[in-house]
C-alpha positions in Angstrom: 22.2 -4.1 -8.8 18.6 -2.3 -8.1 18.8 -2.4 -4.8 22.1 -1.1 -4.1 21.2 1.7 -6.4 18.0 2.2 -4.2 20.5 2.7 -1.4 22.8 5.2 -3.0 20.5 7.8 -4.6 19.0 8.1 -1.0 22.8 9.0 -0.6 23.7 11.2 -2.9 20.6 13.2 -1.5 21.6 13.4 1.8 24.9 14.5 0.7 23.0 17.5 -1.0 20.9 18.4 1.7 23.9 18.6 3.6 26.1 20.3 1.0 23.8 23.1 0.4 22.7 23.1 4.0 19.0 22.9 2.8 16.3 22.6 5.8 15.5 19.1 4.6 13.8 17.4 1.2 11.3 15.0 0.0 12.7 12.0 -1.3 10.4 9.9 -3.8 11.2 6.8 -5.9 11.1 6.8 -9.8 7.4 4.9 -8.8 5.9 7.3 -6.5 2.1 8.5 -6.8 1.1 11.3 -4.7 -2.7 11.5 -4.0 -5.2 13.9 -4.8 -4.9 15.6 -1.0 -1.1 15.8 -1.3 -1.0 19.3 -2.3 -3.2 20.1 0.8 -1.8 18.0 3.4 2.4 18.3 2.6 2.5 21.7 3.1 0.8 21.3 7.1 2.7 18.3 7.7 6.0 20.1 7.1 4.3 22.8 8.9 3.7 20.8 12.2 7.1 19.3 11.7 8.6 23.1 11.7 6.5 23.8 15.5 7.3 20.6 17.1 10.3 18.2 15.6 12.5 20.3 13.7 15.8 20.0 15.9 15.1 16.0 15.8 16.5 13.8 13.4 13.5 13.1 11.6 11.7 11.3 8.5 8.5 11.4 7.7 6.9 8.7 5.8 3.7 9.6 3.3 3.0 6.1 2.1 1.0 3.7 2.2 2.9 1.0 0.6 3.1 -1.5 3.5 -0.2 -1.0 4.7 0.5 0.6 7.8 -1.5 3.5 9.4 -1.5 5.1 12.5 -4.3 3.4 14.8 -7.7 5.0 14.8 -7.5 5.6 18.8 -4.4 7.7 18.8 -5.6 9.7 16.0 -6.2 13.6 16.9 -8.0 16.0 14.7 -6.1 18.7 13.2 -3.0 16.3 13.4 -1.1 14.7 10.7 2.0 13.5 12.5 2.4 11.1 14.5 6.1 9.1 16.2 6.3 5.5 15.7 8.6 2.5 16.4 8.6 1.7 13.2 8.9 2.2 9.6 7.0 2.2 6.4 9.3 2.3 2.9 11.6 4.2 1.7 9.7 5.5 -1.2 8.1 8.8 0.0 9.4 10.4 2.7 10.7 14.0 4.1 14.3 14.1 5.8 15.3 17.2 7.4 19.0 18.0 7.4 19.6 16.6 11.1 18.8 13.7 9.7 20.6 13.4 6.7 23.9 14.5 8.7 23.9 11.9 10.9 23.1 9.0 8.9 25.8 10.3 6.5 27.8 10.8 9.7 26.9 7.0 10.5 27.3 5.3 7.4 31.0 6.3 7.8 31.7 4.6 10.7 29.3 1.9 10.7 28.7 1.1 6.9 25.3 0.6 5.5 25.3 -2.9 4.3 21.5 -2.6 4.7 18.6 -1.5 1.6 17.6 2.1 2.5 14.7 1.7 4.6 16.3 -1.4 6.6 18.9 0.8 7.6 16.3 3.4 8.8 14.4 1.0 10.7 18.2 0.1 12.4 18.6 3.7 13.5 15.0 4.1 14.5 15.8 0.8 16.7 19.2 2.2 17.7 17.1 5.6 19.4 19.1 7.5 16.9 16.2 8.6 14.0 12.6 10.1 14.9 10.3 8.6 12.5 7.1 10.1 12.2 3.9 8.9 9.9 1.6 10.8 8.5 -2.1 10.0 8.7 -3.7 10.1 6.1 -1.1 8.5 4.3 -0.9 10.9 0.5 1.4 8.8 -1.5 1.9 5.1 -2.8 4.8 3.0 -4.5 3.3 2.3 -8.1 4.9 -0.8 -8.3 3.3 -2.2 -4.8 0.0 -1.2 -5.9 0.1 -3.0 -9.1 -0.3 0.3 -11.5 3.3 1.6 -12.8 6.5 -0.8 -12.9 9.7 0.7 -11.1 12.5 1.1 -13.6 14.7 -0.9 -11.8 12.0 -4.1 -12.4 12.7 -6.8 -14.8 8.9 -7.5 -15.5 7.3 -5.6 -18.3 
């Protein structure tokens, strides 16, 4: 049952974004941590997204919950974003409306059968979804890191 809910929240606010025609939102999970620098960094990541991606479908992940950063020799100062093949999680991340639209637009005809962030990566693989990471990474999944327990976890 947790992981379909997982799936539909993401869902439900992709359907808002859409609905209310918003720009695009962060998405975080009932375990999300946001760092110290988040208040600092979020605002020139969505920033540099607004200058160079904003009429891509695009997420952009902020965690580090699989361990995955952007390599040391493509990093640029005074740049936080950068495209990659693949993603992170699904438990901090930005989605702009073009986004949300067309996975909605998708999941119609194609069906998700797939957790949230599987069916990202399937779109990213299909050419269909620009994922970008950030670097540094500002958030983490609580429950990867050991410190809070999701509330859709059995363990206490």
């Amino acid at each position: 049952m947790g992981a379909i809910c997982c799936t539909l929240q993401p869902f439900y606010a992709y359907e808002k974004i859409v609905e209310e025609n918003l720009p695009g939102a962060l998405i975080l999970e009932d375990d999300a941590m946001l760092s110290s620098r988040f208040d600092t960094i979020f605002p020139l990541t969505i920033e540099e997204y607004s200058s160079c991606y904003s009429n891509e479908n695009v997420i952009i992940s902020y965690e580090d919950s699989r361990l995955r950063f952007v390599p040391r020799s493509k990093r640029e100062k005074g740049r936080f974003l950068y495209p990659m093949d693949r993603d992170r999680m699904a438990g901090i991340y930005f989605i702009n409306i073009n986004a949300a639209r067309m996975i909605l637009d998708d999941a119609c005809i194609q069906k998700c059968k797939l957790a949230i962030d599987l069916y990202h990566s399937q779109l990213l693989e299909q050419g269909k979804l620009t994922y970008l990471w950030c670097q540094p990474t500002i958030a983490s999944q609580g429950s990867f890191v050991g410190i809070l327990g999701s509330t859709l976890s059995t363990k206490k």
